[in-house]
mmJSON file of the N, C-alpha and C atoms, coordinates in Angstrom:
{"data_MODEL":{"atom_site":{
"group_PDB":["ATOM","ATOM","ATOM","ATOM","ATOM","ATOM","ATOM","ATOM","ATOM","ATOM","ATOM","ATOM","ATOM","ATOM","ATOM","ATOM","ATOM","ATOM","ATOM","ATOM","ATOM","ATOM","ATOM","ATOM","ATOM","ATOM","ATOM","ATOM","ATOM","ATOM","ATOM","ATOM","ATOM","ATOM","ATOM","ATOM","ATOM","ATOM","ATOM","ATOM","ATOM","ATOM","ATOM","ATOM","ATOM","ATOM","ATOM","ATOM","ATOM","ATOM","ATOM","ATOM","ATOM","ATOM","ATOM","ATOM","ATOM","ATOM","ATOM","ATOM","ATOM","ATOM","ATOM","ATOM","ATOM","ATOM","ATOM","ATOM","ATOM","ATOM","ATOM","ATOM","ATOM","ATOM","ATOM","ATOM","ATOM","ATOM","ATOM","ATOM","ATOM","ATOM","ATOM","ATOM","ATOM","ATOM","ATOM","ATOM","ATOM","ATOM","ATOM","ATOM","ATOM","ATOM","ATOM","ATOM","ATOM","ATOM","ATOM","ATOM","ATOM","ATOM","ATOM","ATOM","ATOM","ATOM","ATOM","ATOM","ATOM","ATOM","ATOM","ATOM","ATOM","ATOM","ATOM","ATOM","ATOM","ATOM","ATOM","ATOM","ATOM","ATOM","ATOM","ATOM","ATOM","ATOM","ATOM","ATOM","ATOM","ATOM","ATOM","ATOM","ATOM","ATOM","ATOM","ATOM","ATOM","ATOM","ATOM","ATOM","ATOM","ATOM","ATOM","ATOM","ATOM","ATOM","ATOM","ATOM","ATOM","ATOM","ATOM","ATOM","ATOM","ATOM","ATOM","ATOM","ATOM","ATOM","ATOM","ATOM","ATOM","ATOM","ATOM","ATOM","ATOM","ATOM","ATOM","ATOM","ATOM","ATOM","ATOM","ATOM","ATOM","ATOM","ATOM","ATOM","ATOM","ATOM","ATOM","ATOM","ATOM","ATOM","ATOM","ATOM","ATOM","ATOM","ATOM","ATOM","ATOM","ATOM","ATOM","ATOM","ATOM","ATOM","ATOM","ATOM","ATOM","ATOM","ATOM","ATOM","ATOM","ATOM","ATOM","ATOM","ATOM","ATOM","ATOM","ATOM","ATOM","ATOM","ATOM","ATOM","ATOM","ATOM","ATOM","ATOM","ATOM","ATOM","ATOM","ATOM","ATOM","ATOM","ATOM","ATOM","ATOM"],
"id":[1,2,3,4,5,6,7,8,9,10,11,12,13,14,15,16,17,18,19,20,21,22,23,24,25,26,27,28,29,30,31,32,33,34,35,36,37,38,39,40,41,42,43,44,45,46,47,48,49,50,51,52,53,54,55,56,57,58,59,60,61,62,63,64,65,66,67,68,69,70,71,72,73,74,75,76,77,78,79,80,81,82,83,84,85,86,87,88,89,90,91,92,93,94,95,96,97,98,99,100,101,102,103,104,105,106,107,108,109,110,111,112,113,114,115,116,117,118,119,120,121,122,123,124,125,126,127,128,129,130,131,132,133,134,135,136,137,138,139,140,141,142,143,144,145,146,147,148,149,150,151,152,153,154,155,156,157,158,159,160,161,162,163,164,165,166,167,168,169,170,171,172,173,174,175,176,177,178,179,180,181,182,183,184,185,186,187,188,189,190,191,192,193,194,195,196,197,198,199,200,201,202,203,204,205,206,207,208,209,210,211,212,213,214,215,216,217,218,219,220,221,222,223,224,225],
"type_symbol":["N","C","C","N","C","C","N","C","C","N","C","C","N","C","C","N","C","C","N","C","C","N","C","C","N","C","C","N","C","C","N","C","C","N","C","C","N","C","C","N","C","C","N","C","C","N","C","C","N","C","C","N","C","C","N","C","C","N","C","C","N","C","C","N","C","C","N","C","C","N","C","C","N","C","C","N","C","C","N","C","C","N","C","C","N","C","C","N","C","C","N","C","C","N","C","C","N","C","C","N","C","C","N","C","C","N","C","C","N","C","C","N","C","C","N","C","C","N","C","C","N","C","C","N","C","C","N","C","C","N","C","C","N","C","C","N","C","C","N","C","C","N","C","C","N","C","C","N","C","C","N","C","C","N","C","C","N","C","C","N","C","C","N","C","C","N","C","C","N","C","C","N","C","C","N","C","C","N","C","C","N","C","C","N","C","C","N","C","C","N","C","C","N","C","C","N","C","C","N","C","C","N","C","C","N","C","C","N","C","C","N","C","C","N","C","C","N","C","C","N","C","C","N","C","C"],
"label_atom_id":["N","CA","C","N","CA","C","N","CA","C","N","CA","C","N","CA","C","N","CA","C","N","CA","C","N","CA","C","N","CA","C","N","CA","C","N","CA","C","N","CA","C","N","CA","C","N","CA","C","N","CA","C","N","CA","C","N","CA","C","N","CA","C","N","CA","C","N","CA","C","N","CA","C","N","CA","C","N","CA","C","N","CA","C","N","CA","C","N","CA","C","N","CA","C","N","CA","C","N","CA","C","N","CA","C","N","CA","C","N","CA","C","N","CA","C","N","CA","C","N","CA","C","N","CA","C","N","CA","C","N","CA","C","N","CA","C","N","CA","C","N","CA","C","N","CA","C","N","CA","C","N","CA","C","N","CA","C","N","CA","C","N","CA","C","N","CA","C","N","CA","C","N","CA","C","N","CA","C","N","CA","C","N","CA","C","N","CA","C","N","CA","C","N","CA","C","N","CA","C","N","CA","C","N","CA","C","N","CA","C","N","CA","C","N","CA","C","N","CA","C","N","CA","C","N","CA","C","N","CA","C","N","CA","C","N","CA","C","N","CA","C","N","CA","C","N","CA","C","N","CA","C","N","CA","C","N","CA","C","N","CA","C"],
"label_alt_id":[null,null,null,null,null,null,null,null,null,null,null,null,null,null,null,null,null,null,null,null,null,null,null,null,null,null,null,null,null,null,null,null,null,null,null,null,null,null,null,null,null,null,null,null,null,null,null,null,null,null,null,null,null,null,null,null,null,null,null,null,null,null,null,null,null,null,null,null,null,null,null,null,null,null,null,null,null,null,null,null,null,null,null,null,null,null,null,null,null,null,null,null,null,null,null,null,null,null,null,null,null,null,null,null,null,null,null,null,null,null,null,null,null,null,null,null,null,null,null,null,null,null,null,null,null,null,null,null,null,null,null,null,null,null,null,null,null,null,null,null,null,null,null,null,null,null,null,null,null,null,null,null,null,null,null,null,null,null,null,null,null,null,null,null,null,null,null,null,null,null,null,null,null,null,null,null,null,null,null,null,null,null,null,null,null,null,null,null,null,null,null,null,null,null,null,null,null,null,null,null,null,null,null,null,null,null,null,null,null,null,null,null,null,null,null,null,null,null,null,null,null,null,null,null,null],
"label_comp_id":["UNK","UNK","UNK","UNK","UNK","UNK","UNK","UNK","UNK","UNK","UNK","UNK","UNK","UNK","UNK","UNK","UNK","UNK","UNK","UNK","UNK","UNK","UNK","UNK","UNK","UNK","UNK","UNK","UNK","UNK","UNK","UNK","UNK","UNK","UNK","UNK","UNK","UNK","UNK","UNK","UNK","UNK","UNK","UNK","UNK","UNK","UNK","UNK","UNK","UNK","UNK","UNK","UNK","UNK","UNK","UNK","UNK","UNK","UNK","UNK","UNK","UNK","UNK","UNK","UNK","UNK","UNK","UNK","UNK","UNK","UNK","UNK","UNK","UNK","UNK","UNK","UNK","UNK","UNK","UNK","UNK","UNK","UNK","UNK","UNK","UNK","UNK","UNK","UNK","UNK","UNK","UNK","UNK","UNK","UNK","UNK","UNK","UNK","UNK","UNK","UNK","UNK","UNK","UNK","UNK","UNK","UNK","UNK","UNK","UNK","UNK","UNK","UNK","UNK","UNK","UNK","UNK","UNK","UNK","UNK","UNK","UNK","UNK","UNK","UNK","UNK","UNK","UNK","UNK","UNK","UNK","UNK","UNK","UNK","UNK","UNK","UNK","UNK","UNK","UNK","UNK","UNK","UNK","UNK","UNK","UNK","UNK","UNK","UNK","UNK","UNK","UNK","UNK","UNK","UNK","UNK","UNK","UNK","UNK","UNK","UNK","UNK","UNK","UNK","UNK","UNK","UNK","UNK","UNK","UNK","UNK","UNK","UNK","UNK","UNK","UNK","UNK","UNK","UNK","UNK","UNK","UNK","UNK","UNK","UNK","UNK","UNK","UNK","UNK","UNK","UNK","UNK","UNK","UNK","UNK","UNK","UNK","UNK","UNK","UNK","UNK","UNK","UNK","UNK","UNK","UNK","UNK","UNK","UNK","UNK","UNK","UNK","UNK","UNK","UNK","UNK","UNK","UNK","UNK","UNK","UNK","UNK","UNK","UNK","UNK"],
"label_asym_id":["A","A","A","A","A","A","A","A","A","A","A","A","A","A","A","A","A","A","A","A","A","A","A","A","A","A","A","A","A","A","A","A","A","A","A","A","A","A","A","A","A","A","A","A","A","A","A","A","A","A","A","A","A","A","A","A","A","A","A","A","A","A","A","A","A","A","A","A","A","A","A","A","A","A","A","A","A","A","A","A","A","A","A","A","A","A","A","A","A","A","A","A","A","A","A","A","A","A","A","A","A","A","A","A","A","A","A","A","A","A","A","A","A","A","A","A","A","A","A","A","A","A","A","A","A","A","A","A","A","A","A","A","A","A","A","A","A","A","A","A","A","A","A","A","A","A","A","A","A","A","A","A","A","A","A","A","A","A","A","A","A","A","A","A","A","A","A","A","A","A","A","A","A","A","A","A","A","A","A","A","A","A","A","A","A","A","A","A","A","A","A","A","A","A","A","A","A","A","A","A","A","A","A","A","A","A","A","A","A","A","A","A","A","A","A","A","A","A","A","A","A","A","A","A","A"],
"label_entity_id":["1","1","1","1","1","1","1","1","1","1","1","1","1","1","1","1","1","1","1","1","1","1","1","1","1","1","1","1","1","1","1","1","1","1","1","1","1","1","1","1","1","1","1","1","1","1","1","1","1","1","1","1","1","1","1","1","1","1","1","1","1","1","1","1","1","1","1","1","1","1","1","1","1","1","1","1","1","1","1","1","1","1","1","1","1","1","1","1","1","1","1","1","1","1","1","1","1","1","1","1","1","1","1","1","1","1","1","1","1","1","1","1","1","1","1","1","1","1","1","1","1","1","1","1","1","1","1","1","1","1","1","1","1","1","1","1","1","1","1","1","1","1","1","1","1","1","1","1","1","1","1","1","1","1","1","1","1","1","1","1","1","1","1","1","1","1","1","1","1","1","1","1","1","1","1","1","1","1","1","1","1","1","1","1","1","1","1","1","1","1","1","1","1","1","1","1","1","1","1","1","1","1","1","1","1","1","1","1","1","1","1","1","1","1","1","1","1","1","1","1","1","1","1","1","1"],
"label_seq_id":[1,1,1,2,2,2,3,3,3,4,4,4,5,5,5,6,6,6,7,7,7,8,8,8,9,9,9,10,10,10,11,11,11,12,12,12,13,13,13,14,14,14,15,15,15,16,16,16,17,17,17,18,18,18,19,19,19,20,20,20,21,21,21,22,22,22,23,23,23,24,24,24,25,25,25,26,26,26,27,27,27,28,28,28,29,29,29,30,30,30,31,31,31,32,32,32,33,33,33,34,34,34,35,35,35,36,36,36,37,37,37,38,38,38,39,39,39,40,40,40,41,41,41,42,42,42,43,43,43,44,44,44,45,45,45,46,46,46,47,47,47,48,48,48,49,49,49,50,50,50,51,51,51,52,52,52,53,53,53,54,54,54,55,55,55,56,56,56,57,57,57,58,58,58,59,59,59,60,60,60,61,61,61,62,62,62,63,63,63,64,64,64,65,65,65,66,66,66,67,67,67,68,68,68,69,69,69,70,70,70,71,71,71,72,72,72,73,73,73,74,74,74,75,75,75],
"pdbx_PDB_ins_code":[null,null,null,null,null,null,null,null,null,null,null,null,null,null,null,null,null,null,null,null,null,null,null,null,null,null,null,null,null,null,null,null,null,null,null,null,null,null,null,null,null,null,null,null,null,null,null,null,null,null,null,null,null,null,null,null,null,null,null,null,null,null,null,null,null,null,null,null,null,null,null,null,null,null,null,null,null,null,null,null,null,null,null,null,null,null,null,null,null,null,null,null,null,null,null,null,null,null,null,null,null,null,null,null,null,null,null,null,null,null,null,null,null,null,null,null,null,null,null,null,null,null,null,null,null,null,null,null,null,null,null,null,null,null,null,null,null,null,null,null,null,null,null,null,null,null,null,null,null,null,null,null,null,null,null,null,null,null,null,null,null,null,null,null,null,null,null,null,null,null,null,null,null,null,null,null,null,null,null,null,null,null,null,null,null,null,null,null,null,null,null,null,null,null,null,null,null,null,null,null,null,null,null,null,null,null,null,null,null,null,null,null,null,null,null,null,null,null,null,null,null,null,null,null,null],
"Cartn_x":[0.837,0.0,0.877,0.715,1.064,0.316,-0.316,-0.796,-0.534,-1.179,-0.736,-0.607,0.379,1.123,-0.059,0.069,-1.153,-0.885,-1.643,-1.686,-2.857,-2.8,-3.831,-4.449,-5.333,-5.924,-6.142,-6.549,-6.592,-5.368,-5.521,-4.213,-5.271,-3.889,-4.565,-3.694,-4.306,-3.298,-3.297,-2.611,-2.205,-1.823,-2.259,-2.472,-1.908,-0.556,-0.175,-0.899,-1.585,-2.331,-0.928,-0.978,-0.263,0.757,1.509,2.434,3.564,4.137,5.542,4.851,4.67,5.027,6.244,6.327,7.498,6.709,7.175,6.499,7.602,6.86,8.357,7.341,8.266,8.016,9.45,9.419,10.37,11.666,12.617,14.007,13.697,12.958,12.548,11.869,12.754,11.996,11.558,10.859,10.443,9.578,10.101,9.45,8.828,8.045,6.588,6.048,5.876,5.526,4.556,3.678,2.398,2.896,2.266,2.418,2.933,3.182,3.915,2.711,3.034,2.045,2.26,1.686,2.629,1.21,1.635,0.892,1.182,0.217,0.026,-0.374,0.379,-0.083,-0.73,-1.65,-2.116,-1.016,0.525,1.422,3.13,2.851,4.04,4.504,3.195,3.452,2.915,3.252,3.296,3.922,3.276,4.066,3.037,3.413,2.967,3.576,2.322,2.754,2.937,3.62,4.085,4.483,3.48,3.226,4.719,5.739,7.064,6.75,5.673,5.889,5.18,5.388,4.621,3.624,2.976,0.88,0.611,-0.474,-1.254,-0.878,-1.053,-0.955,-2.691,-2.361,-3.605,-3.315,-3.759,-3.869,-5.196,-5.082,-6.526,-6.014,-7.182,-6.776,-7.866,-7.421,-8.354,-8.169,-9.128,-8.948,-9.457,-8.672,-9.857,-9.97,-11.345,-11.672,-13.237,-13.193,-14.967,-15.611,-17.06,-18.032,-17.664,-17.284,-17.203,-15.914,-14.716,-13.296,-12.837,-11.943,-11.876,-10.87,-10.658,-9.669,-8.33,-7.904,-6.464,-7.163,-6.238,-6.594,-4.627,-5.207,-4.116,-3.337,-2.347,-1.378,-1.03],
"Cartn_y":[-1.174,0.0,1.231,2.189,3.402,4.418,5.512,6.414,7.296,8.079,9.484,10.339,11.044,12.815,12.92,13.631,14.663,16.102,16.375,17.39,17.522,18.317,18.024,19.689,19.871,21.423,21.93,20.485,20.674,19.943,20.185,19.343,17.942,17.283,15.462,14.898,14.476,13.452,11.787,11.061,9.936,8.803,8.091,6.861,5.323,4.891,3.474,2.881,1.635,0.721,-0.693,-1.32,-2.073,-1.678,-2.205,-2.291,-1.174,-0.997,-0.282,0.707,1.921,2.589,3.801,4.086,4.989,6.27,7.395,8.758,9.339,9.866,10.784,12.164,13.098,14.865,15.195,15.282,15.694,14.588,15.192,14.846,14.324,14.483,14.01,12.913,11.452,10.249,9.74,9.404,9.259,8.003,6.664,5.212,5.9,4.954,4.636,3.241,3.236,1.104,1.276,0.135,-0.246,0.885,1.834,2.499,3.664,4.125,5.347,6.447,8.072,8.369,9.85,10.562,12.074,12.781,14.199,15.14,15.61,15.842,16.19,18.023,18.766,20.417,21.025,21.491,22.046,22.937,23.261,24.269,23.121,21.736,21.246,20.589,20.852,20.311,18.673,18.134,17.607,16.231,14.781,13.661,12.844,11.481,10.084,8.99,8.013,7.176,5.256,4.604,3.438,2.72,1.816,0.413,-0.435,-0.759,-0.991,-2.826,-2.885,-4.384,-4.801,-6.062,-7.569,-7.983,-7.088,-7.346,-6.256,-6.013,-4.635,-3.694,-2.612,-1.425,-1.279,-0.858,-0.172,1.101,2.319,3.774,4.437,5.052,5.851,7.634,7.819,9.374,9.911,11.193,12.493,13.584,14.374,15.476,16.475,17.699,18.881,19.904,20.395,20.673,21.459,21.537,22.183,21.655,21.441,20.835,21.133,19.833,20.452,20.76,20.48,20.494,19.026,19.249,18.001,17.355,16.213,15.563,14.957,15.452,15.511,15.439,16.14,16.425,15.788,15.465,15.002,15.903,15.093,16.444,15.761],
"Cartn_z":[0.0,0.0,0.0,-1.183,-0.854,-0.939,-0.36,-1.006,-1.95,-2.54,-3.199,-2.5,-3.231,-3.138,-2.478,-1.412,-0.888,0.094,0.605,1.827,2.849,3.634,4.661,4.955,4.707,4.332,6.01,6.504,8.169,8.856,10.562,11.241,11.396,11.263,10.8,12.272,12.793,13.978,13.435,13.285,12.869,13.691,14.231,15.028,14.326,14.356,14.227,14.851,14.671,15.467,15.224,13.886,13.309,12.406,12.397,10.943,10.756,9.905,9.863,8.832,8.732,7.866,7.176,6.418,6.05,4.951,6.059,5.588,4.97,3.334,3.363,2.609,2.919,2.858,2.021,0.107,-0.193,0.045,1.05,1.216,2.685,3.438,4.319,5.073,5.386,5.504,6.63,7.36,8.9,8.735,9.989,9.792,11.161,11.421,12.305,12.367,13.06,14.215,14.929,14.865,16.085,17.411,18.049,18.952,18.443,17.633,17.41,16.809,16.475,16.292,15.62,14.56,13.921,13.917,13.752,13.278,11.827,11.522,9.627,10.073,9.646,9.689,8.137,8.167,6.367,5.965,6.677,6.172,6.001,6.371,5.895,4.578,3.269,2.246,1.55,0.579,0.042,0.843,0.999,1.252,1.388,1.422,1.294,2.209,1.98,3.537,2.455,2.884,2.239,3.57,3.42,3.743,3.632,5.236,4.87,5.565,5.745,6.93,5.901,6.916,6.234,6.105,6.78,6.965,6.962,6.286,6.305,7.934,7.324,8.378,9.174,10.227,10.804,11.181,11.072,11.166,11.705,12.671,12.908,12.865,12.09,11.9,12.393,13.087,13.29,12.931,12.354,11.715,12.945,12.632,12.886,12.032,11.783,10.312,10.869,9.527,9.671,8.674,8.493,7.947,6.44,5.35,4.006,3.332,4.668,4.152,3.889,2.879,2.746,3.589,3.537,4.959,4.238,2.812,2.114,0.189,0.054,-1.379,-2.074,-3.205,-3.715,-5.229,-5.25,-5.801,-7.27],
"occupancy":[1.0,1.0,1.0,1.0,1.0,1.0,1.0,1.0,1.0,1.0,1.0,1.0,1.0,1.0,1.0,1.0,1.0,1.0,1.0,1.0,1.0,1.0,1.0,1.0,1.0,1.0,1.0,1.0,1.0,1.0,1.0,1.0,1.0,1.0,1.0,1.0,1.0,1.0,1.0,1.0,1.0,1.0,1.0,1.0,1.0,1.0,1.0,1.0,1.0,1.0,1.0,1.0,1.0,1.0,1.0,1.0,1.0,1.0,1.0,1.0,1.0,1.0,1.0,1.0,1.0,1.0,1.0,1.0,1.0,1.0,1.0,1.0,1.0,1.0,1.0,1.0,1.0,1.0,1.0,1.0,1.0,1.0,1.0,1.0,1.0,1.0,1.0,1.0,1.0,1.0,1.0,1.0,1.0,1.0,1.0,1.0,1.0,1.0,1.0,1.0,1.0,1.0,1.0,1.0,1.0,1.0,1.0,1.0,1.0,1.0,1.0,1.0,1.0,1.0,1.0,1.0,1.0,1.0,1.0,1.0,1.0,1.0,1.0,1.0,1.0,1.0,1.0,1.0,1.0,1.0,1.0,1.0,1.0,1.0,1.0,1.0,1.0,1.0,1.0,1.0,1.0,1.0,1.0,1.0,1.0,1.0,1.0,1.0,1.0,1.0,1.0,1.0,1.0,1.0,1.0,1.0,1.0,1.0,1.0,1.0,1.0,1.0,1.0,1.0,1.0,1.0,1.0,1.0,1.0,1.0,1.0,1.0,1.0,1.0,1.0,1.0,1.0,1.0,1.0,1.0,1.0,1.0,1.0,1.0,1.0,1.0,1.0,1.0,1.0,1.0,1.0,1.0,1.0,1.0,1.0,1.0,1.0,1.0,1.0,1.0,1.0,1.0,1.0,1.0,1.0,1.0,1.0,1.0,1.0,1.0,1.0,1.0,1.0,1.0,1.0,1.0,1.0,1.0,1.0,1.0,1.0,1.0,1.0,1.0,1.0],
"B_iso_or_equiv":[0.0,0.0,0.0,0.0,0.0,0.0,0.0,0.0,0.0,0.0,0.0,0.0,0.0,0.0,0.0,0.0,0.0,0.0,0.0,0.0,0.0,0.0,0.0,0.0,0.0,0.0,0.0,0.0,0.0,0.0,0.0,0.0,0.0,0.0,0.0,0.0,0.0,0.0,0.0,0.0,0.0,0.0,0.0,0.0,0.0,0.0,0.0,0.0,0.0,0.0,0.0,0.0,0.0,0.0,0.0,0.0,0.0,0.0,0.0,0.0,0.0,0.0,0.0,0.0,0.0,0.0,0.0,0.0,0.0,0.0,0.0,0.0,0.0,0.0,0.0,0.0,0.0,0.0,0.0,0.0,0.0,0.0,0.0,0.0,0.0,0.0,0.0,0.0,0.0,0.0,0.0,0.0,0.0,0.0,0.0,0.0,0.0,0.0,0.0,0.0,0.0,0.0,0.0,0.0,0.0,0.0,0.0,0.0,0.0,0.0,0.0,0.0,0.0,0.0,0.0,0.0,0.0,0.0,0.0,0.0,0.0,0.0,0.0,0.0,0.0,0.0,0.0,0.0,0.0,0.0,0.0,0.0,0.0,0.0,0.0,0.0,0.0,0.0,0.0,0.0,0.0,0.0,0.0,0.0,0.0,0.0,0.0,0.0,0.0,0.0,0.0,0.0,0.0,0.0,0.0,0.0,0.0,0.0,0.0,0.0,0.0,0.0,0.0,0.0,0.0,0.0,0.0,0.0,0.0,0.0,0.0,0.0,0.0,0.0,0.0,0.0,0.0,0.0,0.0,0.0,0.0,0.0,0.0,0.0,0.0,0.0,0.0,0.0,0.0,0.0,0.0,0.0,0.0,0.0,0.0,0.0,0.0,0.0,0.0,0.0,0.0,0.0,0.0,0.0,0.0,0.0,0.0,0.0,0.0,0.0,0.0,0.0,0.0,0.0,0.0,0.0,0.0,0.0,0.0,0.0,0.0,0.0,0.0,0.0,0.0],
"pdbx_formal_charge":[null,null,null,null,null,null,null,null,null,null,null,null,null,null,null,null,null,null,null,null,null,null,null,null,null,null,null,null,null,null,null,null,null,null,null,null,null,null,null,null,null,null,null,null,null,null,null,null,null,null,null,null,null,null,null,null,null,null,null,null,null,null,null,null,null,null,null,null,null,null,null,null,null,null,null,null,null,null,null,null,null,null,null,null,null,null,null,null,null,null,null,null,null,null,null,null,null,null,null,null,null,null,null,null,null,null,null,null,null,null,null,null,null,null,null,null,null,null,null,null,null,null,null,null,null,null,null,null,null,null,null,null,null,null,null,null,null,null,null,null,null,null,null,null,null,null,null,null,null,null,null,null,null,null,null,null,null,null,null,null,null,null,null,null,null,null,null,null,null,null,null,null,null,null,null,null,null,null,null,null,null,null,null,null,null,null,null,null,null,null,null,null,null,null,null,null,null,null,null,null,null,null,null,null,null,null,null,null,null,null,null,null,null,null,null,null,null,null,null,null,null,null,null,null,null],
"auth_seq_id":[1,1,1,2,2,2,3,3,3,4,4,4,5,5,5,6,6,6,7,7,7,8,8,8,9,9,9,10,10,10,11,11,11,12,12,12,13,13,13,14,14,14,15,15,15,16,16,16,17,17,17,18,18,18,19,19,19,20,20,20,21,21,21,22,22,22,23,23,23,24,24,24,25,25,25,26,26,26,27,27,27,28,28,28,29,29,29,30,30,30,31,31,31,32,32,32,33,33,33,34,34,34,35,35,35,36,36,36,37,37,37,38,38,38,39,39,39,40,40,40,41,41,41,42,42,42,43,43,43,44,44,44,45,45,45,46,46,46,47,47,47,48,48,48,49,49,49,50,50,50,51,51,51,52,52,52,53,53,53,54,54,54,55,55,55,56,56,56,57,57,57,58,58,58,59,59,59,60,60,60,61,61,61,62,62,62,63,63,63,64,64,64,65,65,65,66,66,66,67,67,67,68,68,68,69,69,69,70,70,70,71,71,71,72,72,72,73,73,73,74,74,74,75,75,75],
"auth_comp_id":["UNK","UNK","UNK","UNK","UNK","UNK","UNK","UNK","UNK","UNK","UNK","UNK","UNK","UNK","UNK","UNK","UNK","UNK","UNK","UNK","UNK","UNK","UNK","UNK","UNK","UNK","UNK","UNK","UNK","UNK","UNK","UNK","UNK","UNK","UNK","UNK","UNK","UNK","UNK","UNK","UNK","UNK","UNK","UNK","UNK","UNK","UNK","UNK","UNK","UNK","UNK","UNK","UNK","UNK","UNK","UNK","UNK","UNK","UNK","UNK","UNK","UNK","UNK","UNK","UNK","UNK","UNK","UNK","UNK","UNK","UNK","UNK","UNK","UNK","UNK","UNK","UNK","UNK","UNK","UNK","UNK","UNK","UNK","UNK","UNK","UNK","UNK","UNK","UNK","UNK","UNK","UNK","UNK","UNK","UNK","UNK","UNK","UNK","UNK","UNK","UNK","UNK","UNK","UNK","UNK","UNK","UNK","UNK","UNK","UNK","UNK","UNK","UNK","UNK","UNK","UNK","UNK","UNK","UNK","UNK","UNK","UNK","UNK","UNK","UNK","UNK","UNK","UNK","UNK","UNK","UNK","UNK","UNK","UNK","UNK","UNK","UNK","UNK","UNK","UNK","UNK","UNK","UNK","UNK","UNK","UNK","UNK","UNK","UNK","UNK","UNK","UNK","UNK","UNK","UNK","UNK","UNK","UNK","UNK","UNK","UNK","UNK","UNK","UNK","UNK","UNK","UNK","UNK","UNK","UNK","UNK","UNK","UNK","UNK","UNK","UNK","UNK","UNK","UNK","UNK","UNK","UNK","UNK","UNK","UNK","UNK","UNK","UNK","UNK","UNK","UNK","UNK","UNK","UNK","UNK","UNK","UNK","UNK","UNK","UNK","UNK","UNK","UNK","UNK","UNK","UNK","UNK","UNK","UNK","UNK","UNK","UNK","UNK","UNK","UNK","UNK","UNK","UNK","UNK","UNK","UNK","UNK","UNK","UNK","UNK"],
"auth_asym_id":["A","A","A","A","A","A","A","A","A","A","A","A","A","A","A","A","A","A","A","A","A","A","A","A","A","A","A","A","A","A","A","A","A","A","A","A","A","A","A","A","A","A","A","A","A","A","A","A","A","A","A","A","A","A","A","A","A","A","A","A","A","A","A","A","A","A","A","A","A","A","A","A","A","A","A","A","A","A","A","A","A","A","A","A","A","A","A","A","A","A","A","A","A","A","A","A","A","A","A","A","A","A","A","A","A","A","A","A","A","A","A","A","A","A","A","A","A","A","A","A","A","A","A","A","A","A","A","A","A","A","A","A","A","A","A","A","A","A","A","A","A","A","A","A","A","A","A","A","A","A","A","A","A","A","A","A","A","A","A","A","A","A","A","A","A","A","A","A","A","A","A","A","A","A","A","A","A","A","A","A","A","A","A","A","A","A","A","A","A","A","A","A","A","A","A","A","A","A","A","A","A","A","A","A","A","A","A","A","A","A","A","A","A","A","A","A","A","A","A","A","A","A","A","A","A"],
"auth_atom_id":["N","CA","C","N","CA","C","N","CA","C","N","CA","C","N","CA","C","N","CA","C","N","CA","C","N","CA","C","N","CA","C","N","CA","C","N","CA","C","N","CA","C","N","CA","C","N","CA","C","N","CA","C","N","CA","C","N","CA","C","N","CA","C","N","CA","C","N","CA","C","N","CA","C","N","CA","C","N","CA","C","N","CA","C","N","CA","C","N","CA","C","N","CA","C","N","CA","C","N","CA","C","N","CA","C","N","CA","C","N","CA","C","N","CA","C","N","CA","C","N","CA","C","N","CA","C","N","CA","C","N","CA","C","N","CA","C","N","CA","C","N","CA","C","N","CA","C","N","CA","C","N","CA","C","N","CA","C","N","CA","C","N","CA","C","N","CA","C","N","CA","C","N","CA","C","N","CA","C","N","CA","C","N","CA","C","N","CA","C","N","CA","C","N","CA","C","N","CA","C","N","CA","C","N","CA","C","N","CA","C","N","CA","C","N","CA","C","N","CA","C","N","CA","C","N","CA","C","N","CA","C","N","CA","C","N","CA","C","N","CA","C","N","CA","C","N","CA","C","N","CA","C","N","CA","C","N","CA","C","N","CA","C"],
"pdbx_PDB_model_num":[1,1,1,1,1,1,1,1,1,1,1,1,1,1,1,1,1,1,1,1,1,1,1,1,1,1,1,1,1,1,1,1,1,1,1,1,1,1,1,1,1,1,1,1,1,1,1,1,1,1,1,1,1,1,1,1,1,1,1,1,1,1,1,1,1,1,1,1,1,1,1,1,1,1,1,1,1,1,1,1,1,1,1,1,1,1,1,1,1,1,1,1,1,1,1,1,1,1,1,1,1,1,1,1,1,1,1,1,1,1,1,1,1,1,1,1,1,1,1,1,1,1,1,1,1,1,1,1,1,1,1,1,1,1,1,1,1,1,1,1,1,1,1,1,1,1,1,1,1,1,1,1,1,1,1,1,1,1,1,1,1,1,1,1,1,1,1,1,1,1,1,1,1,1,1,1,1,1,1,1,1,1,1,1,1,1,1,1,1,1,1,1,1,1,1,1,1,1,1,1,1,1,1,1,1,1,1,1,1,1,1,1,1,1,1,1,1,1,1,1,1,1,1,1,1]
}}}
């Protein structure tokens, strides 16, 4: 699993449940494991999340936003 290029118009909080992922921003690469956990800001740009383990990932996200924004638009 990888996603697309995106961004986050709102702040996104990001919740590992399972699995390894690997975030990268540009030149910028950051892994993440069951327990670990990032913030997404609508002013840090462009990046994508890739699926680095052996079994599907689990992720819980929360946004905060207002009615009608979208929760990542892609690039």
């Amino acid at each position: 699993m990888k996603t697309p290029i995106h961004t986050h118009p709102a702040p996104t909080l990001i919740y590992v449940t399972r699995g390894s992922l690997k975030h990268v921003r540009g030149e910028e690469i950051n892994f993440f494991k069951g327990g670990g956990a990032f913030v997404e800001s609508n002013n840090e740009g462009a990046h994508y999340l890739k699926n680095v383990g052996k079994k599907p990932a689990i992720i819980h996200v929360s946004v905060v936003s207002v009615v009608g924004m979208p929760i990542a638009i892609n690039k």
